[in-house]
N, C-alpha and C positions, 0 to 999 in steps of 0.2 A: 343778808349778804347775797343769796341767790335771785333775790329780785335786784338788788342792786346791779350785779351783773347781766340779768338778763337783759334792762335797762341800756346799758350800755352797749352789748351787741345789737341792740335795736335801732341804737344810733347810727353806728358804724355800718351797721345794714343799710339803712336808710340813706347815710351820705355816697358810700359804695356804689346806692344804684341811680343817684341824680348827680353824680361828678364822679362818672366814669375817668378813669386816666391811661390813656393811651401811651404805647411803649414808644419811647422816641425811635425814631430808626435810624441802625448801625452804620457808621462805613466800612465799605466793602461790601453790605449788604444791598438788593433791589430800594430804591426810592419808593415809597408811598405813590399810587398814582392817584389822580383828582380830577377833577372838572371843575374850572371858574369861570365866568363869565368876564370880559374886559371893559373896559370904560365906554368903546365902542357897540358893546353889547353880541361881539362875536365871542364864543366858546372856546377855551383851552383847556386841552389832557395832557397832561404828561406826556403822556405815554405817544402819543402823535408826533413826540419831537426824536423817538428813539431811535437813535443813529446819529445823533449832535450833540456837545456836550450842551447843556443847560446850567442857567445860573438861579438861584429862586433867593431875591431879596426881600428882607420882610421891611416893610416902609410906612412912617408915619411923618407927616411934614409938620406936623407941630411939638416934634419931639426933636430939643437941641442938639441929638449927638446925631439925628441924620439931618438937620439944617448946618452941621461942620462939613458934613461930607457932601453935602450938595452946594453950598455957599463957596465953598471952595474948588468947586471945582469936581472932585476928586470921582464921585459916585460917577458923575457926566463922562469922565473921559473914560473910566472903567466899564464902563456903557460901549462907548465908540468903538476903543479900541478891540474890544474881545468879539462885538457882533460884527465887528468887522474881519476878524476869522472862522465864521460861519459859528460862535457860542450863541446861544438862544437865550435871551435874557430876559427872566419875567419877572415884575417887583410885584408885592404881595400885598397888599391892605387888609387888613384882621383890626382892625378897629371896630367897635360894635355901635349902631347908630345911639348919638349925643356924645359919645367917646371920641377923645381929643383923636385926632386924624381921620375922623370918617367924613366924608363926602358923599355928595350925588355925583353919579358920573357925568352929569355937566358940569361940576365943579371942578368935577376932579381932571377934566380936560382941558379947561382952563389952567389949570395949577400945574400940568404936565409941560404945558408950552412954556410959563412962568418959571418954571425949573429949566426948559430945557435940556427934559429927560429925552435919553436913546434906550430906552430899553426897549424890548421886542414889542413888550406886553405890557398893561398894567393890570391885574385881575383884583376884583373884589370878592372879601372872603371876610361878608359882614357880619354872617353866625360864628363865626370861630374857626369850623371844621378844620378848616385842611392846615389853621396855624395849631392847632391840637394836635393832628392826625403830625406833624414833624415835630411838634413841642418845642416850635418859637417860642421863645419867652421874651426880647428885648430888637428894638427896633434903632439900628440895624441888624439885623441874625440872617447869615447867610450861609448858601448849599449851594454844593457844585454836582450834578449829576452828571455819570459817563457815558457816553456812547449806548452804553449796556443797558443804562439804565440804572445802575449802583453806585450808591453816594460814593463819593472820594474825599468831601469835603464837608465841616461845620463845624460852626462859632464865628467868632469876630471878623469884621473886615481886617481889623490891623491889630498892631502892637498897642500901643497906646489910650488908653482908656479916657479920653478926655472929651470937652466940647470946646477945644477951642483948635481953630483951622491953624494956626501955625506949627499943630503938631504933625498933618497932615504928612508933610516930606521927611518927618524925621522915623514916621513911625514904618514897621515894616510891614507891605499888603499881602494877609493871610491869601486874599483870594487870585490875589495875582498869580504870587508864588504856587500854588496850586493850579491854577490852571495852567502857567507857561508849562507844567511840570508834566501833568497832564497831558497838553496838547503835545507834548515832544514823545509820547508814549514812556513817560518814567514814574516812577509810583509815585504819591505825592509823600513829600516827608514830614509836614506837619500837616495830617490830616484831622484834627479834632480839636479845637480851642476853646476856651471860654468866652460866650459872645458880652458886648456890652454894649450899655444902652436903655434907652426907657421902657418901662414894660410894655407889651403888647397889649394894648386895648380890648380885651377880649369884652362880652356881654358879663 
């Protein structure tokens, strides 16, 4: 019995120290900061955007529940309209190379124009890190960070859990509604949702 257990705690030891798990981070509390590199191959921190809110979307274009939100429209205009009141918008790739949405960033420059993405940024984050260090789990999974620096926002784009674009108008936008809520300086009232979507391509 005692080797048998010892057995086991060897295990547990063992997967403990090669699939660390990172504490997801709270709202209300400071955002994780990071460093990723862009498709352009300039550097972004967090923490350089502090004083704006930020939006950090986790994005894979081979996965059908953000080809609803980008075929339709919807991801693009939520794009336009928010960095168009000075929100900072960075989408996140955590796809690991041969995993379904990873690109070169010549590709992935291409496939920006093809989309007809406005986000500020598009940052590669093809070891996993920084979608671990928030505990993305599904693409699209999105966060809204304050002025401060502290999440206000995470989970779903919308109400609706589907892939199909005609759900689009009917469903309600988690991150709109947080941010108008936000930017009017009022607390947000649904700040934490369950996100959906395809998993996150991690390694």
């Amino acid at each position: 019995m005692k080797k048998i257990f010892g057995t086991l705690f060897s295990l547990v030891l063992a997967f403990s120290l090669v699939s660390p798990v990172s504490a997801e981070p709270e709202v209300g509390k400071p955002a994780p900061d990071f460093t990723l590199t862009d498709v352009e191959g300039k550097t972004h921190s967090l923490s350089q955007f502090k004083g704006k809110f930020v939006v950090l979307e986790w994005v894979n274009h081979g996965c059908p529940f953000v080809v609803k939100h980008y075929e339709s429209g919807n991801m693009q205009n939520l794009q336009k309209t928010y960095t168009g009141k000075d929100v900072t918008w960075l989408s996140v790739c955590s796809s690991a190379p041969g995993k379904q949405g990873h690109h070169t960033a010549e590709e992935w420059k291409g496939l920006l124009k093809e989309k007809n993405s406005s986000a500020t940024a598009t940052l590669l984050d093809a070891d996993g890190k920084v979608g671990k260090l928030y505990g993305a789990k599904t693409t699209p999974h999105m966060y809204v960070v304050d002025p401060a620096g502290n999440l206000v926002y995470k989970g779903a784009i919308d109400s609706i859990a589907s892939t199909e674009t005609s759900d689009v108008p009917k469903a309600k936008n988690h991150v709109s509604a947080a941010l108008d809520e936000a930017l009017a300086g009022k607390p947000v009232t649904e700040s934490s949702t369950k996100p959906y979507g395809c998993s996150v391509k991690y390694a």
